[in-house]
matplotlib code that plots the C-alpha trace (Angstrom):
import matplotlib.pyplot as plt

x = [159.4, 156.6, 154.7, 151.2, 149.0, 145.4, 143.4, 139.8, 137.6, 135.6, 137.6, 136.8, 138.1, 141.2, 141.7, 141.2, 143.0, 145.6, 146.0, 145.5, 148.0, 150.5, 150.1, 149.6, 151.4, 154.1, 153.5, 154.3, 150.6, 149.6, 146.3, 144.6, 141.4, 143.1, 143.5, 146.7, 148.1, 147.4, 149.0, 152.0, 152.7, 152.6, 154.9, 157.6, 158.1, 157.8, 154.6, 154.8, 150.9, 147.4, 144.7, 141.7, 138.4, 136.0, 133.5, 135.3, 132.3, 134.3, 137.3, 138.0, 140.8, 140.5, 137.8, 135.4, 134.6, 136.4, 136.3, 138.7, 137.9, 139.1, 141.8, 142.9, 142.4, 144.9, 147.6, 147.2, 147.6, 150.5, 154.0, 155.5, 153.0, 151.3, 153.6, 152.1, 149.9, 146.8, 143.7, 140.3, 138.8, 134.7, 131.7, 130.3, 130.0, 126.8, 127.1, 129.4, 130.7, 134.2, 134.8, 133.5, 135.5, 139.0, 138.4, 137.2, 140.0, 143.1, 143.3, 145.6, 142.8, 139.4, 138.5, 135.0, 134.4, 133.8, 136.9, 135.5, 138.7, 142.5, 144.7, 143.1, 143.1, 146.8, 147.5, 146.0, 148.2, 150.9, 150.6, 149.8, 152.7, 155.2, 153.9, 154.7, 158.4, 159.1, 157.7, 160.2]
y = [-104.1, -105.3, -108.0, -108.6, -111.5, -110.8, -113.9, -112.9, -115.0, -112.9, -112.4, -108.6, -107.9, -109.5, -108.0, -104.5, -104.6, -106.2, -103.4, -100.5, -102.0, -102.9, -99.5, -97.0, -98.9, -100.3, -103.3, -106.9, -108.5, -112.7, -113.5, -116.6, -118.3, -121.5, -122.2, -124.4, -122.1, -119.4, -120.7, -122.2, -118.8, -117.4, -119.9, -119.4, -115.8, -114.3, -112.3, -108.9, -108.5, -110.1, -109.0, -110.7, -111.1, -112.7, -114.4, -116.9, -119.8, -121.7, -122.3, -125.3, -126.6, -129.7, -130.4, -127.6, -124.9, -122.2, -118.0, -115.8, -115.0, -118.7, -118.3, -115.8, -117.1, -120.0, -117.7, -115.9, -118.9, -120.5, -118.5, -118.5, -116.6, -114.5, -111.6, -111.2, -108.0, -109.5, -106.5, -108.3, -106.3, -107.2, -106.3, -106.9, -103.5, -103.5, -101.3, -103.6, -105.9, -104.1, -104.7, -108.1, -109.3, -107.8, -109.2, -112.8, -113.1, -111.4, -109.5, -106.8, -104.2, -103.8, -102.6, -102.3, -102.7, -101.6, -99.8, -96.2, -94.0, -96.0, -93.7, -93.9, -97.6, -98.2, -95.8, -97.4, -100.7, -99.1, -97.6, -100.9, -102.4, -99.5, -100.0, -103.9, -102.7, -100.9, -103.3, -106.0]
z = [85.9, 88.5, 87.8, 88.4, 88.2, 87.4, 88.6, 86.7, 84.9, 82.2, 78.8, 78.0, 81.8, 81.2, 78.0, 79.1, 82.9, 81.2, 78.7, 81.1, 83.4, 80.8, 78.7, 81.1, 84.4, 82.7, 84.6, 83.7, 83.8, 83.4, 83.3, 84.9, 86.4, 87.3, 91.3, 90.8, 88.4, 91.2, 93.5, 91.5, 90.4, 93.9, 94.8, 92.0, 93.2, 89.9, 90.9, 93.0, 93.3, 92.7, 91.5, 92.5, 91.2, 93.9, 92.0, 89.6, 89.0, 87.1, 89.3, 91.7, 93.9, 95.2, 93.4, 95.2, 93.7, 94.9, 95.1, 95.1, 98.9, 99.3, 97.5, 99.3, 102.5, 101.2, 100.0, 103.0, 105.3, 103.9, 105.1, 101.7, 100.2, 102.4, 102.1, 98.7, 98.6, 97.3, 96.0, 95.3, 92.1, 92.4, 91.0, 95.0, 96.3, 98.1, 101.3, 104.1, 101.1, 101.1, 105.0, 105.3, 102.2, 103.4, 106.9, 105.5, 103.3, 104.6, 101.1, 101.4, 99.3, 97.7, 94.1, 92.8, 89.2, 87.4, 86.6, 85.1, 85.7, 84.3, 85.7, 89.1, 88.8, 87.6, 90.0, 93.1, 92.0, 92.0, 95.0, 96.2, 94.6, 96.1, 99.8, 99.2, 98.1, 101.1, 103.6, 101.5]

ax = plt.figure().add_subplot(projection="3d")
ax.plot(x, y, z, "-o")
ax.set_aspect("equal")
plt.show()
């Protein structure tokens, strides 16, 4: 079973990705907004994907606050973890947003929220999740 980790900070998301992926993905999902437990996780190998949100107010590392554009620009810098397909899932989907945050952050793919349509959702993770297996 794949595993996911969904790095997003508002409860009712998390409830409901994690559901959709779990139920209708058969995916393996854990749920975070902490920045050390991101990155611990990554680290561990135990994770075959993220999922990122790209706001996150509430999350710091270092003591800054940090996004999940930041965050993935550290996972994406460090040589351990940068093989790790890594989707950012926003609400930021003003016209250019979608370029300029894959090319800021390295991520790997962009979903906008929100996330109308399940099956086309789990579908584009796992998609995401097979073209990961392959390069792997």
């Amino acid at each position: 079973m794949s595993k996911v980790l969904l790095v997003e900070d508002d409860p009712t998301n998390r409830l409901v990705f994690k559901r959709v992926l779990t139920k209708l993905g058969k995916l393996e999902v854990h749920c975070t907004d902490d920045v050390a437990e991101v990155l611990d996780t990554a680290h561990s190998g135990q994770v075959d994907l993220i999922l990122m949100d790209v706001g996150l107010p509430n999350s710091y590392h270092q003591g800054q606050p940090t996004n999940g554009l930041q965050i993935t620009q550290i996972l994406k810098a460090d040589p351990e973890t940068a093989h790790l397909p890594v989707i950012l899932v926003t609400a930021f989907t003003m016209p250019g947003d979608r370029e300029k945050f894959l090319k800021t952050s390295g991520a790997d793919g962009y979903i906008p929220k929100p996330i109308i349509d399940h099956q086309a959702f789990v579908e584009e993770v796992v998609t995401f999740l097979a073209a990961a297996q392959n390069v792997g």
